[in-house]
N, C-alpha and C positions, 0 to 999 in steps of 0.2 A: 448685861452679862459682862464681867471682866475678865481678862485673862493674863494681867499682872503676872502673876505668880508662875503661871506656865513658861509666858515668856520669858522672864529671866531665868527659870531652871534650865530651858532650851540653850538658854545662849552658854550658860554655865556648858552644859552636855555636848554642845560644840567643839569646846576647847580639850574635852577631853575625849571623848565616844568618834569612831566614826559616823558622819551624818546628827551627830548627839543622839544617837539609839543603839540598843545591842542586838535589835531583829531587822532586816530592811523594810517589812511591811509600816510598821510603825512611823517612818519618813513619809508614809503615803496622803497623810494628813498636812493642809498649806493651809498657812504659810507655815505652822509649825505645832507640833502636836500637842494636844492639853496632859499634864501628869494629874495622875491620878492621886490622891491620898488613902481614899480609904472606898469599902465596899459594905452597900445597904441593902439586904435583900436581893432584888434584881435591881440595884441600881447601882450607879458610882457617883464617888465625889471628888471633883477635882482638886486641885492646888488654889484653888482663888474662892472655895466653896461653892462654883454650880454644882445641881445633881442633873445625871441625864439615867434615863432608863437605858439599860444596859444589855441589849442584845450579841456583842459580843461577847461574851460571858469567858475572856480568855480566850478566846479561838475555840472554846467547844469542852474544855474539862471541866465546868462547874457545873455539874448537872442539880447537882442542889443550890443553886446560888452563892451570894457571897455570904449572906450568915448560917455557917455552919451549923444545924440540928445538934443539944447538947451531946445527946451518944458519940457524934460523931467528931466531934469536940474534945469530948473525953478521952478517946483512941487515943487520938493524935498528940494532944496534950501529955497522956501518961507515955507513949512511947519517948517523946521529948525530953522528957524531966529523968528516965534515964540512963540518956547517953546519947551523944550522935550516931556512933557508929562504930563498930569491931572488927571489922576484918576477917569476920567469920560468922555463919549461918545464923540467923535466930528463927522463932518457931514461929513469927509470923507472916515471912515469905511462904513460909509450907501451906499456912492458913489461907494466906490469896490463893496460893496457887492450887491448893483445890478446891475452893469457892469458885476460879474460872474455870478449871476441867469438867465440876458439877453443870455448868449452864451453857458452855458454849460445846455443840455435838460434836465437832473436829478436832477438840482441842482433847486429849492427852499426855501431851506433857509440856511444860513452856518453859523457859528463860529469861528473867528478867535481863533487862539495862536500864540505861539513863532518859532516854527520848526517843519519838517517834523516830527521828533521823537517824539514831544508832540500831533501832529496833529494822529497819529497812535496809539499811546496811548490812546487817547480820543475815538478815532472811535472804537477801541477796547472795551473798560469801556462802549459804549453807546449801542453796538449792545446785549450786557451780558446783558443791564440793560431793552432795550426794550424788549429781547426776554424772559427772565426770566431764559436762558441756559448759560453754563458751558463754551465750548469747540469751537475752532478758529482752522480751517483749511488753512493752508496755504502753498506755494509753498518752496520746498526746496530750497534753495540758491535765493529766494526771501532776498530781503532788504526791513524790515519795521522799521528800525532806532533802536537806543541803547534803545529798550524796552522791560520786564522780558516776556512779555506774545509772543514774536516772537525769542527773544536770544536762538534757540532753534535745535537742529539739529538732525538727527537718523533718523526714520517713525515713521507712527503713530502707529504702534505696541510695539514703544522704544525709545520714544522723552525721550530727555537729553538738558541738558542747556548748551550753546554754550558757555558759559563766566561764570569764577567762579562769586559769588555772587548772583546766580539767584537760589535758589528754584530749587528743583527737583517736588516740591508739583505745583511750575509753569507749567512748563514744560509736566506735565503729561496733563495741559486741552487745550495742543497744539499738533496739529493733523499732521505733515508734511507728502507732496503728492509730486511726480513728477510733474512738469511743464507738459503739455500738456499729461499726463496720467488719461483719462475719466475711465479707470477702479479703477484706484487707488481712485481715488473720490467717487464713487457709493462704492469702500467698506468700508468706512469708513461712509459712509454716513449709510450702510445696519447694521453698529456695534452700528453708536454712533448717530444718524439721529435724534432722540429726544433730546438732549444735544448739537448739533452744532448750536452756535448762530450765528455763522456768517464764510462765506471765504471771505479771504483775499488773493489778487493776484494783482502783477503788470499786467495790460494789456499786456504789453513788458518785461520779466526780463532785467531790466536794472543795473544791477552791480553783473551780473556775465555774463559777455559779452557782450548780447542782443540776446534775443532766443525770434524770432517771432513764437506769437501763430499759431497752425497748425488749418485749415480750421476748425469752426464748435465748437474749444471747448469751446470759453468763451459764444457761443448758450449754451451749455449745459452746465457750471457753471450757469445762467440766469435761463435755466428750474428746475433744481435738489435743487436750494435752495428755489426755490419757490413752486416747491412740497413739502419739507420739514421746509418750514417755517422758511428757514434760511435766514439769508441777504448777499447780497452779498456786496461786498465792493472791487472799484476799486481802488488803490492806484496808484495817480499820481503825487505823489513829482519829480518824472523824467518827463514824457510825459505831465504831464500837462500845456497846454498853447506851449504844442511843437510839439507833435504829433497831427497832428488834429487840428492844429492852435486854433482859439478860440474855437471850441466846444469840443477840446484835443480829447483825444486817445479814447474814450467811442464814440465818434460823428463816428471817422475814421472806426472802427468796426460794429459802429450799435449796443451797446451795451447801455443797462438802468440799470444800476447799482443802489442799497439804498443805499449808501454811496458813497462818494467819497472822500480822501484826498489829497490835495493839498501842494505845499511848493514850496519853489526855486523861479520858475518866479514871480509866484502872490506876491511877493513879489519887484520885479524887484533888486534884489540883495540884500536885505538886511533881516535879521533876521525875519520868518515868517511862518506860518502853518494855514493849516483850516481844518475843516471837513466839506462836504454840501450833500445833500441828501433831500427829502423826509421831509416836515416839522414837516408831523406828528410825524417821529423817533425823527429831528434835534429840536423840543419841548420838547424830555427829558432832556435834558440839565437843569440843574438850569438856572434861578430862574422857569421854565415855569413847569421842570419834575425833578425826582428823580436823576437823574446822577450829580453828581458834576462835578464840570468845572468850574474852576476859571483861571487867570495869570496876574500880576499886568501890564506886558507890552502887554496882549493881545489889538491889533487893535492900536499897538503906529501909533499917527500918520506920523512920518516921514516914518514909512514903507509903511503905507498905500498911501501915495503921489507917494510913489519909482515901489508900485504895479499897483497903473490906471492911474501913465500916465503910464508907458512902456506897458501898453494893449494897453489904450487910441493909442500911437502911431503905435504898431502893427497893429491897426484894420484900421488906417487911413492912413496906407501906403505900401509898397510892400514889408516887410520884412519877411513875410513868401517865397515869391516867390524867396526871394533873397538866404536865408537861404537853403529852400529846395531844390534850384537849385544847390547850392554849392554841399550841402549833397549826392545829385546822383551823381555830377561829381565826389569828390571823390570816393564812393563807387562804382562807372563804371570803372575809372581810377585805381583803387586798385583791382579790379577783373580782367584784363587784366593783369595787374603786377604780382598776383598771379599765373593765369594760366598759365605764360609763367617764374616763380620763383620758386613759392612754393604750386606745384597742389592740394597737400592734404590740405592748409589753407582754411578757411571759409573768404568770408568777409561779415559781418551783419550789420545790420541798417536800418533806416528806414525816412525822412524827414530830420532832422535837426542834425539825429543821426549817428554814423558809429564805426567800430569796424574791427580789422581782428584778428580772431581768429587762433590759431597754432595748429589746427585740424590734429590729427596724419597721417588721412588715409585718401584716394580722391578715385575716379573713373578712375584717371588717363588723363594724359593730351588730351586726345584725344579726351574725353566723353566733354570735358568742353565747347564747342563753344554751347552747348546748355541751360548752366547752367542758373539760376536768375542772370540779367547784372547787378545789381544795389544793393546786398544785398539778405540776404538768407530770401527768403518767404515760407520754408516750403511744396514747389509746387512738389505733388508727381511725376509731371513727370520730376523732374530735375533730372541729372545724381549724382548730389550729395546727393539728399534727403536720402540716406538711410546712409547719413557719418555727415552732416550738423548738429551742436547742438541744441538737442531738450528740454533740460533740464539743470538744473547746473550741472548732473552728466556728461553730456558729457563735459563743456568747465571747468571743472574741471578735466579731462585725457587730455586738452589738455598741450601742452608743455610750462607750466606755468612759468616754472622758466628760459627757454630761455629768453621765453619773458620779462622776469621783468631783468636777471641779465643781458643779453648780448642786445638784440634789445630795448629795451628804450633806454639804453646809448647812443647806437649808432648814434639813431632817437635825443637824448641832444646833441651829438658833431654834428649836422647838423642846432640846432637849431630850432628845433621843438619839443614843450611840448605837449609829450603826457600823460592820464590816468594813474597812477606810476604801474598799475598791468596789469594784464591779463583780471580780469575783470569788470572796472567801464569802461561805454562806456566814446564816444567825443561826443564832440557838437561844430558845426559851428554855427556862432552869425554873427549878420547883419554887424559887424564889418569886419571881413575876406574880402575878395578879390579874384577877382581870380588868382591872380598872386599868394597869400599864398597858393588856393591847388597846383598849376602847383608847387611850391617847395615843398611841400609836398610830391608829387608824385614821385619828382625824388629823395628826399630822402629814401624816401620807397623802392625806384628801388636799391640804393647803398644800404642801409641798411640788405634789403634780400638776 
């Protein structure tokens, strides 16, 4: 395998790019990251012509792979050819945006923008402005995108901002809680309960491994902000349109969320954010209510083409079935490899998602013929449940920097691209095969 070609585009992106990247994850790959040229299916091809199977799939928006379905092809093409963009409404922002109020039960009415990051921003600005309160409670090692009111880390006893340039003055009216900790919540709620406008939580933490919620508690996120006259607000730039297929990750739990944000898929790969909820809230928005929210490319139409058909095509064929099928096999396949590798690893996910986490400590190999076969669900009678990650503080002890310095690579010289860290989950896409997991599998097998 060569990597000529990467290298020198790197050093080239040096000279110009900070780090030579325009996302920081992307840096996470040493000594320097391979570019990609072009997309097969579920696979990529680099700049020096390796392929590797492609579980990254963009961090999560190519639910269909990289070769577009003609229909969907077709959209996006004719919205192309003519015109970029106007400056004013076209009929098929109308079109997504009742193809999402059709599938997802919460949603009412939505706003597009540009990115998950803008789309969290906004939901944030809108729940302060409905509610008339301060303060956003949200999950530790939660990902709500590059924004000052989430860039934030410590508890809510000692929130600190995560990245120089943010206000400490920020930071103080963000509240951080453990992941599935209902006491951490009721105290913060018992401190600052008049002033918290809203939580904010991934249904799934999805990019710090995947820590499925435990039995019961997004019930009680659902009762305590409605006792308290908070909102709550599900953030679905990851599971949305993936977990839970069209009614996403809020349908799969039973959950009725006043807000909800969106990104990745609803886009179907390209550049794209919403917020939906609740019309009454989603009427503060300008021009209707007091929140400003503007963006000159919100609802461009070629995205909007790129996001309903790749629903449109979802909803009209077996790509969820095909996806989620993939998804257990792996994560069945990978919990067998574990238990008979590496007993103390977790492996996590859920539908379209997977992960194996480097979980220091197990039950030991003996307990394991009882475990969750498919991905850790948090099931107190599992023999790992009392070692399995319930929070970012745990998949953060785990063995993080194996994973990044030694098992990635190992997993790139077999030809399979994985997630460059320990923890942004995978995503299987209607693309893949099952001949990609069965080599998958046996790379895992060599790899551990």
């Amino acid at each position: 395998m060569t990597e000529d070609n990467s290298r020198a585009l790197y050093d080239r992106a040096l000279s110009v790019l900070p780090g030579g990247v325009n996302s920081a994850v992307r840096a996470a790959i040493e000594p320097y990251p391979f570019f990609v040229q072009k997309g097969d299916g579920g696979h990529v091809i680099d700049a020096d012509g390796n392929r590797y199977i492609d579980w990254v799939m963009g961090l999560g928006p190519l639910l269909l792979g990289h070769d577009l379905p003609e229909p969907v092809r077709a959209g996006i093409q004719q919205k192309a050819s003519e015109g970029p963009m106007y400056g004013t409404p076209t009929e098929i922002e109308v079109d997504l945006a009742e193809f999402v109020v059709r599938h997802v039960p919460s949603v009412e009415k939505l706003r597009f923008v540009n990115s998950g990051t803008e789309a969290t921003t906004s939901a944030v600005r809108l729940a302060r402005g409905y509610t008339g309160r301060n303060k956003i409670v949200v999950m530790q090692g939660g990902y709500h995108g590059a924004q000052e009111s989430t860039l934030v880390e410590g508890d809510a006893d000692d929130p600190k901002p995560s990245s120089a340039g943010v206000p400490q003055s920020f930071a103080d009216h963000t509240l951080p809680v453990p992941f599935n900790d209902e006491d951490a919540v009721r105290e913060v709620f018992e401190k600052h309960g008049d002033d918290i406008a809203a939580v904010m939580t991934e249904p799934i933490l999805g990019n710090y491994g995947i820590v499925y919620p435990e039995d019961g508690y997004h019930e009680f996120l659902r009762e305590i902000t409605a006792e308290h006259g908070s909102l709550l607000i599900f953030d679905e730039v990851i599971t949305g349109f993936r977990v839970g297929g069209l009614g996403c990750a809020q349908s799969e739990f039973g959950i009725t969320p006043d807000l909800t944000t969106f990104g990745k898929i609803i886009g179907g790969g390209f550049p794209v954010g919403a917020i939906g909820g609740r019309a009454e809230i989603i009427e503060g928005f300008a021009p209707t209510g007091d929140v400003f929210q503007a963006g000159t490319f919100s609802g461009h139409p070629v995205t909007m083409a790129a996001g309903l058909e790749t629903l449109r095509f979802a909803a009209e064929n077996d790509v969820y079935d095909h996806v989620n099928g993939l998804g257990e096999r792996l994560r069945s396949g990978l919990t067998d490899i574990v238990a008979d590798q590496a007993p103390s690893y977790t492996v996590t996910g859920t539908d379209s998602m997977f992960k194996v986490i480097f979980t220091r400590d197990g039950p030991g190999p003996e307990a394991l013929e009882e475990q969750c076969t498919a991905g850790c669900r948090q099931n107190p009678t599992c023999p790992r449940y009392d070692y399995c990650p319930k929070n970012a503080g745990d998949v953060k002890n785990a063995e993080t920097e194996r994973w990044r310095r030694i098992f990635w690579g190992q997993m790139k010289d077999q030809n399979v691209f994985l997630s460059q860290n320990q923890f942004e989950c995978q995503f299987v896409s209607y693309g893949h095969t099952e001949e990609d997991v069965e080599r998958t599998l046996e790379a895992y097998k060599d790899a551990l």
